[in-house]
N, C-alpha and C positions, 0 to 999 in steps of 0.2 A: 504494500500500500504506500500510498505517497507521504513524506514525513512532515509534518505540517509545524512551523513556529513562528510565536508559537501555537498550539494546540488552539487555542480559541480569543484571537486578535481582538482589538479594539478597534475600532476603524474611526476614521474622524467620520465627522456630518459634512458628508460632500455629495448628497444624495444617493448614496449609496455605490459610487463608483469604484475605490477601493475595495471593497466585497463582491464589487460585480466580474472585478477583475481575477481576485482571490478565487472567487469559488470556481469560477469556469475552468482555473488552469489545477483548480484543488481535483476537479473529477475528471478533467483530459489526462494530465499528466501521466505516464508509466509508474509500477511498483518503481521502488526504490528512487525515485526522486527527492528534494526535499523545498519544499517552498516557505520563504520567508515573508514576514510581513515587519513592517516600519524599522528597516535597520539602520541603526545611528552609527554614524561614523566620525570619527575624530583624526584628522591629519594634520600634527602640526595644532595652531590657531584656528583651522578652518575647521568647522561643522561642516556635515550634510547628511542624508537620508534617504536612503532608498526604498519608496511604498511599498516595491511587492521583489522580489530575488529568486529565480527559480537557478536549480542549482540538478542537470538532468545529467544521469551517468551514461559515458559512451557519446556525450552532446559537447556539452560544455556547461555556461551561467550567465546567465541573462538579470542583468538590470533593468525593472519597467518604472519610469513613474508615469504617473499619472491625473489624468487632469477630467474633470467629471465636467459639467453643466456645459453649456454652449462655448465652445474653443473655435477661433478662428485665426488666419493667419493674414492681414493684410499690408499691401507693401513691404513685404517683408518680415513683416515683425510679428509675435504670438497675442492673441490676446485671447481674454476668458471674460465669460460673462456678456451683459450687453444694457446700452442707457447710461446711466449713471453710476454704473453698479460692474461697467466694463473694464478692467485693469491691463496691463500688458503684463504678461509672464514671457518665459523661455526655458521651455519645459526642455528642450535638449541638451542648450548647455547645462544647465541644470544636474541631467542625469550621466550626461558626458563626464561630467566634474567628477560624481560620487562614483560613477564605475573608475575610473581613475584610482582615484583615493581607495576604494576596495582594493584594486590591483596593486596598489602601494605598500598598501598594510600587509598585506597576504605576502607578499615576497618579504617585506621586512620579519614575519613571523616564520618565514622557512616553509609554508605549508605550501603542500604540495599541488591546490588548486591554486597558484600565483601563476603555473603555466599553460593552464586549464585556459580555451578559449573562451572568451569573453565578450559577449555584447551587447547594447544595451536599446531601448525600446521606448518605445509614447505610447500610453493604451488614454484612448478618448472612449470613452462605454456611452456615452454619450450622444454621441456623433456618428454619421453614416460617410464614408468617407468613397469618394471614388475610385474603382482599382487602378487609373490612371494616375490616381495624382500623386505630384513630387515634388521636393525642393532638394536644392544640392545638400542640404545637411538633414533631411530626414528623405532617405530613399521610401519610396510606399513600402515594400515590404518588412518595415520597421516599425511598422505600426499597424497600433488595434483600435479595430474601432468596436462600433456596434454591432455591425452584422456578422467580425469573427465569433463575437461574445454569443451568436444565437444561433451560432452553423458549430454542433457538436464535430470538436474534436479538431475544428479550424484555428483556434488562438494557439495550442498549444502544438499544429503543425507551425502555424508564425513564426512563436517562439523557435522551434527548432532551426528551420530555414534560415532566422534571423543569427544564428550562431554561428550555423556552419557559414554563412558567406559573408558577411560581415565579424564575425567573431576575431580579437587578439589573441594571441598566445599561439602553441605549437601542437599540443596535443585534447584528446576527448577527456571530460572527467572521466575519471573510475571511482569505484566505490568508494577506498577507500578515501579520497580526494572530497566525498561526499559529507563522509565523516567528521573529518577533521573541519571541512568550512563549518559543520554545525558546531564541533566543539566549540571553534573559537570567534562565533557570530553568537555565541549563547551567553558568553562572558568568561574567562578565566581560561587559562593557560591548561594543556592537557596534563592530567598529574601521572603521567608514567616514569618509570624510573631514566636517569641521566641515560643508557645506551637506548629508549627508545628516541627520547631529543636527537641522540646525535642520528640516529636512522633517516629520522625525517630530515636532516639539514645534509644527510649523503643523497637521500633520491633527488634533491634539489640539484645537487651539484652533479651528477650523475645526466639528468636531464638538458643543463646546458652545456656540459662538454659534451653529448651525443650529437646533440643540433649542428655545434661547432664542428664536429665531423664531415658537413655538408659541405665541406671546401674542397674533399678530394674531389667531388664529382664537378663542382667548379673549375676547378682543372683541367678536367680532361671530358668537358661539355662538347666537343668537337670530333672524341673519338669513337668509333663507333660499335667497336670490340675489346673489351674488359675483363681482364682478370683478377678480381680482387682476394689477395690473401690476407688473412687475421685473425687470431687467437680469440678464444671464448672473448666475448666482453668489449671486444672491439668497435662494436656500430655496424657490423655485416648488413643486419636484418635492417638496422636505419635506413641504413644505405640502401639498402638493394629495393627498401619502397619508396624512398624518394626519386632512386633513378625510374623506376615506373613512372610515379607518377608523372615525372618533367616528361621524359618521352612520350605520356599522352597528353598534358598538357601543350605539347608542342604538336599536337592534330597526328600521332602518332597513333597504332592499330596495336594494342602490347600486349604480352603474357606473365604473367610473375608467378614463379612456379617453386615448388620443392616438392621433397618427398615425404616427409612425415605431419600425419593426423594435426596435432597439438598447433605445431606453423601453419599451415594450411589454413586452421583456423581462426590463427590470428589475423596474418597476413588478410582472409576475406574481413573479420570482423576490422581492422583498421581501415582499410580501404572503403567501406561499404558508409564509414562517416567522412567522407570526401567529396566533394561538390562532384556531378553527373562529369564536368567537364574534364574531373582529372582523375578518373577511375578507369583502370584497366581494364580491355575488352575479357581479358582471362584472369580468374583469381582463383589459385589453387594448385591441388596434388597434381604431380605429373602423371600419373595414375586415371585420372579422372576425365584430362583431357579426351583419350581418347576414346574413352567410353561416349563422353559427350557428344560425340561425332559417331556411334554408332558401333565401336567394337564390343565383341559378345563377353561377357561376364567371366569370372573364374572363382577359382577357391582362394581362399586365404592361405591352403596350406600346400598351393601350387607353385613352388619356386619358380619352375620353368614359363607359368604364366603371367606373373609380374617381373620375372629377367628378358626372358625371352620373347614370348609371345606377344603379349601388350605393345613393348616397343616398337616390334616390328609392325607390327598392327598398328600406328601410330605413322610409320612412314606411310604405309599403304594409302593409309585416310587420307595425309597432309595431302597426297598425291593427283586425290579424285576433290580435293575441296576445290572451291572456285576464289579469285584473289579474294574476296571480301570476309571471307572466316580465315584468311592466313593474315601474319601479322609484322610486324614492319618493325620491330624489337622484342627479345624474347629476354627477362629476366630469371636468374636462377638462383636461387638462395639455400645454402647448405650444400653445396652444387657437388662436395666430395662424397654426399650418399648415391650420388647418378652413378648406374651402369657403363660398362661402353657401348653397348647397343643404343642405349638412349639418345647421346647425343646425334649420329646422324639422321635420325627421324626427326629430332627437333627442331637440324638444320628447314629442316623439308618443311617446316612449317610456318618457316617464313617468308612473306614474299618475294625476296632474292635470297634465297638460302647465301650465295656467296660474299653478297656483303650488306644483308641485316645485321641491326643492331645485335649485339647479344653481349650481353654482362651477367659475371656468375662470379659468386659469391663462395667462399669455401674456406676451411680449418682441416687442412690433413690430419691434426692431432685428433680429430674427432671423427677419425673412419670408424667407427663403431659398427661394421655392416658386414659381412663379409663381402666384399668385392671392392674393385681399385682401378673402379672408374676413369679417366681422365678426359677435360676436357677441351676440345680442338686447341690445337696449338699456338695459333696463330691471332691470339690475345695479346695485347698491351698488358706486362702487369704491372700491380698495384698491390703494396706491401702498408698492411697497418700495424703497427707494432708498439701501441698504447690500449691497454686496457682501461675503459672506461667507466665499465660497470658496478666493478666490486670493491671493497673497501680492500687497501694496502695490505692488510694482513690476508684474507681471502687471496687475493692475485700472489702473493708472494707463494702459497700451497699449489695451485694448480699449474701453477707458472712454472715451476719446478719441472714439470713432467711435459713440458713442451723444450723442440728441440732449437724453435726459434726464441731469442730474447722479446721479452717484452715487460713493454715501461708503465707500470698501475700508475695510473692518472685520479684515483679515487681518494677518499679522504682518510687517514686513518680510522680505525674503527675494532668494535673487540674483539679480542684473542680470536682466533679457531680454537673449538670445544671438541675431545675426542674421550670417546666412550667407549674403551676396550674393552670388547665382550668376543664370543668365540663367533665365528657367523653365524652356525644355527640359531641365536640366540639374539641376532641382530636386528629382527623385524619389531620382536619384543621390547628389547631395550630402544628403539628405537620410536614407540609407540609411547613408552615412560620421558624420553624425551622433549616427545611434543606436547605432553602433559605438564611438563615442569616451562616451559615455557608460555605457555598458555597463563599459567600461576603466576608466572613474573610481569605478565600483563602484556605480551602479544596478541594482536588480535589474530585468530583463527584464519582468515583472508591472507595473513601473512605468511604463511609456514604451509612450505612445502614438505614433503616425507617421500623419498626418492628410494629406489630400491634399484640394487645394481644383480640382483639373480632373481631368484621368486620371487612375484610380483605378493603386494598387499594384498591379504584380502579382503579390505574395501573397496581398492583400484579393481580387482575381479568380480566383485559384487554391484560394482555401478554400472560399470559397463557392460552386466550381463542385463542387469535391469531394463538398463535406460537406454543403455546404445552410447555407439562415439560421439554424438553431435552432440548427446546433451552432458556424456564425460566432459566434453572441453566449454563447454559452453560457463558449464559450473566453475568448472575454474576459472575464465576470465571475470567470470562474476563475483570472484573477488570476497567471498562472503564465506567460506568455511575452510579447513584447511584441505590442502591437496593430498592425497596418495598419489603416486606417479610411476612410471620406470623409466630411469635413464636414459635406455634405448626411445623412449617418445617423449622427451625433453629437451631433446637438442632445438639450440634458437628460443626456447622460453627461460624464465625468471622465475624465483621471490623475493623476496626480502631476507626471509630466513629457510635455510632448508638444508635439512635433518638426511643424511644420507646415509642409507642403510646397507652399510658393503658385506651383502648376505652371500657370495658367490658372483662368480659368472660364468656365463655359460660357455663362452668362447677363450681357455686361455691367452691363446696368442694375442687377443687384442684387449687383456686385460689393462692393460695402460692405457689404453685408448676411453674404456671404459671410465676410468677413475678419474681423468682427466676431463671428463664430460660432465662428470656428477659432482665433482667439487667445485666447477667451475658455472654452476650455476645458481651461486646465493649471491647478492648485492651486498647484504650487512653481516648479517651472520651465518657461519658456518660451525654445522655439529656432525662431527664424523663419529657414525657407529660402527662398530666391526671390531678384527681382528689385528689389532697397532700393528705387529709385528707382518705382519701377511702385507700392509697395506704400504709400512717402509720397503719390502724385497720387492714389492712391483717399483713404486715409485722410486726406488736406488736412493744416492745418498742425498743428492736435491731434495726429497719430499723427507727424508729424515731430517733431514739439519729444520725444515720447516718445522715440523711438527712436535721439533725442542721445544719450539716458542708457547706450541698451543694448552691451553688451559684443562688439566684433566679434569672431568666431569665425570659422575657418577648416574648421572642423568636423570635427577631429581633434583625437587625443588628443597 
C-alpha cells in the first residue's frame, strides 16, 4: 500500500485543493510509494515548503505545489484569485526553489535519494487546463489540473512522465532510497549504529564515481568496436547500459545482451525506466533472442541445446530476418560467459555484421562456466583497472585473487568478517549470520546470502514456487533478504552479503568461483566456510588478506 505522511494531514482552507491533490495520487499511486504532505524545509536562512512530495520507487520524486481557486497567467506573470481579491503568485519558482533546497539537504545528509531523479510540478484542481498549453518555464506536461484529478489513474501517470523526462539526478529511487527520504523528512537522524552511517555515505560515493566512469565511453564515442576489460566492481554493467542507450539515442536499432537470469533482469528493469527514445530495440538473455524470433524450445538440462543448438539457430534466424528486426549495434555485458559458437550468429544479427557497432563487456577472472568463449578479435581494447564499488577493505580480499592489479577507488569501510566452520556446516552458520546482523540493525533488503555449492533452500523453495521472474523481481524489490548462488550473481550487488563457501562443484575453477562471490558486497563482507580450504585456493594474496579480517562467531 502507499505510505502516507503523515497518516492523516491537515490541509489548509484552500477549498479543498490540497486534498484534492492528496487523495487522487493517495489511490493512483503503486504499493510501496510514499506521499508527503506540507514539508518544511530549512536551507541556510531561507524557509520553504513543499504541499504534497510523492516519493515512487523505480521512478524517482516529485515536488507538487499547488495552487487551488481560479489561477491564471497573464503577460507573463501568475496570478490567483480574481477583483479585488486577485494577487500575483509564482507558483514555479516557488517550487523550483524548495525542490532545490530538498536536493541540497538530501546530499548534505549522504542519503541516498540526493541522486534519485527529481522533478517538480503545478497541480491547479481547480482549473481545466488545455492539453496544448505552454510556457517556457512550465512545459504542459508538468502540470495538473482538473481533468487529470477526475481521469483515474491520469495524475499519477503525470507524475511519473513528469520524472522521467524532466527529472534531475542519475538514477530510479529504490526502496531503500524510499526509506530513508521518510526517515529523514519525518524528523531526526536514523539511529543505526556508526558502520550503518558510514554504509550510506559509501553508496553515495560509490554512485558518483560510477557516473564519472562515463568518460571512457567519451572517448572513444567514434569507435565502433569495443572491448572492454575490468574487474568485479569496475562500472562494466554502467557502462555497457549507457553505451546502449547513446547508441539508440543516436536513432540507432541496439541489442544489450548477456547470459545470466538475475542481469537480464536488471538490465530490462533499468532500461524499461528510460524515456521511449533511449530504450533499446532488444533487452535481455542471449538465450531468449532467439527464441523470440521463433526457435523451438529445449530443456534446461540440455547442454548441447543452449551451447550448440540455440546459437546456431540464432545465425539461421538472423539470416531469414529482414533489415528492420537486425540491429545497427549489438551490446554485451558479462561477454566472458558467451560461447564460441555464439558470437558469429551474433555477428549475423547485425545489419553489417562486418562493421556494426559491437561493445562487450567482460572479467576473465569470472569465467565461472565451463567454456572459454572468446570474443572477435578485432576490438579496440579498453582496460578499467579501479574498483569502484566496494569498500577498500572488500577490494583488497577479492583483488587478491585476480591476476590483473587493481586500484579500490571506495571508501574505507569495516573489517571483512570470517566464520570458520567446516563446509557442510556453512549454509547453517551462514543463516546464524544473517540473523546476527539483522540484530545489529541491517535492514533485510540489505543482505544478500550467497552460496558457492548447494544452493539454499529458500533460493530452491522460491523458485520452485514462484518461478524466475518473480525470484528476481523480489530481489530488486529490495524488501527482504536475498538467498542466491554465485553462479547467478554475477553483474549484481548488496550492500552486505554473507557468503557461504559450502563446496563447489567445479574444482578447477574454484578460484574463479570465490573471486565472484567475494566480490560482490559494496560495505560489508562475511565469509562462511572453511578458513583454511579458502587461503589454499586463494594462495598467499587472499591469506595475507584475511590476516586483517575480523573473526566472527556469527552471532550477535
Amino acid at each position: 500500500m502507499v505510505r502516507l505522511l503523515p497518516p492523516d494531514p491537515r490541509f489548509p482552507d484552500d477549498g479543498g485543493a490540497e486534498r484534492a491533490v492528496w487523495e487522487a495520487l493517495a489511490d493512483a499511486l503503486p504499493d510501496g510509494a510514499a506521499l508527503f504532505h506540507g514539508v518544511h524545509l530549512q536551507e541556510g536562512a531561507q524557509e520553504y515548503e513543499i504541499d504534497v512530495l510523492v516519493a515512487w520507487p523505480g521512478v524517482g520524486i516529485a515536488a507538487i505545489e499547488v495552487k487551488g481557486g481560479y489561477v491564471d497567467r497573464v503577460d507573463g506573470a501568475w496570478y490567483q484569485g480574481s477583483g479585488d481579491a486577485r494577487h500575483r503568485i509564482d507558483p514555479v519558482a516557488q517550487v523550483q526553489g524548495a525542490r532545490h533546497a530538498l536536493q541540497a539537504l538530501l546530499r548534505e545528509r549522504g542519503d541516498l535519494a540526493a541522486s534519485s531523479r527529481t522533478a517538480h510540478l503545478v497541480a491547479f484542481p481547480h482549473r481545466y487546463v488545455p492539453g496544448d498549453w505552454q510556457t517556457l518555464d512550465l512545459p504542459r506536461d508538468m502540470l495538473v489540473d482538473r481533468g487529470d484529478l477526475e481521469s483515474p489513474g491520469q495524475v499519477a501517470a503525470r507524475v511519473k512522465h513528469a520524472i522521467e523526462r524532466h527529472g534531475q539526478g542519475h538514477f530510479p529511487l529504490d526502496d531503500l532510497g524510499v526509506d530513508e527520504l521518510a526517515t529523514s523528512l519525518a524528523g531526526g537522524f536514523p539511529g543505526h549504529a556508526e558502520h550503518l552511517t558510514r554504509a550510506l555515505e559509501h553508496e553515495t560515493w560509490l554512485e558518483q564515481m560510477t557516473r564519472d566512469q562515463s568518460r571512457v565511453l567519451d572517448l572513444f564515442a567514434q569507435v565502433r568496436r569495443l572491448r572492454v576489460v575490468g574487474g568485479a566492481g569496475s562500472g562494466k554493467t554502467y557502462l555497457a547500459l549507457e553505451q546502449a542507450r547513446r547508441r539508440t539515442r543516436a536513432g540507432e536499432r541496439v541489442a544489450l545482451l548477456c547470459y545470466s537470469r538475475g542481469l537480464g533482469r536488471y538490465l530490462e528493469r533499468i532500461t524499461a525506466t528510460w524515456p521511449a527514445r533511449e530504450r533499446p530495440a532488444y533487452v535481455g538473455l542471449f538465450h531468449d533472442l532467439p527464441r523470440s524470433w521463433g526457435a523451438t524450445g529445449g530443456r534446461d538440462d540440455d547442454p548441447d541445446y543452449w551451447e550448440r543448438d540455440l546459437p546456431l539457430e540464432l545465425g539461421r534466424l538472423a539470416g531469414e530476418r529482414g533489415p528492420d528486426d537486425l540491429f545497427d549495434a549489438v551490446v554485451v555485458d558479462e561477454a566472458q560467459d558467451f560461447g564460441d559458437l555464439w558470437w558469429p550468429s551474433l555477428l549475423r544479427c547485425l545489419r553489417d555484421p562486418d562493421h556494426g557497432g559491437l561493445t562487450v563487456f567482460l572479467d576473465d577472472a569470472q569465467r565461472v562456466f565451463p567454456r572459454d568463449g572468446q570474443a572477435p578479435l578485432d576490438l579496440v581494447p579498453v582496460t578499467l583497472d579501479e574498483n569502484l564499488r566496494s569498500t577498500k577493505q572488500i577490494a583488497h580480499v577479492f583483488g587478491a585473487l585476480s591476476p590483473d592489479r587493481v586500484r579500490p577507488r571506495g571508501l574505507d569501510g569495516a573489517p571483512v568478517r570470517i566464520v570458520d566452520v567446516p563446509a557442510d556446516r556453512a549454509l547453517d552458520a551462514a543463516d546464524d549470520a544473517v540473523e546476527a546482523l539483522l540484530d545489529e540493525g541491517w535492514e533485510p533488503g540489505q543482505v544478500a546470502l550467497l552460496a558457492t555449492g548447494r544452493r539454499h533452500p529458500e533460493q530452491i523453495n522460491v523458485v520452485g514456487t514462484s518461478g524466475h521472474a518473480a525470484y528476481w523481481d523480489d530481489f530488486f524489490a529490495g524488501t527482504d533478504v536475498f538467498y542466491g548462488h554465485v553462479l547467478g550473481f554475477k553483474g549484481l550487488e548488496r550492500q552486505v552479503v554473507v557468503l557461504a563457501v559450502n563446496g563447489v562443484r567445479d574444482a578447477a575453477r574454484a578460484r574463479e568461483m570465490l573471486y565472484t562471490g567475494l566480490s560482490r558486497a559494496r560495505t560489508l563482507l562475511v565469509v562462511v566456510g572453511d578458513r583454511s580450504w579458502i587461503e589454499d585456493v586463494g594462495g598467499e594474496g587472499v591469506r595475507k588478506r584475511l590476516a586483517k579480517a575480523e573473526v566472527w562467531d556469527g552471532t550477535a
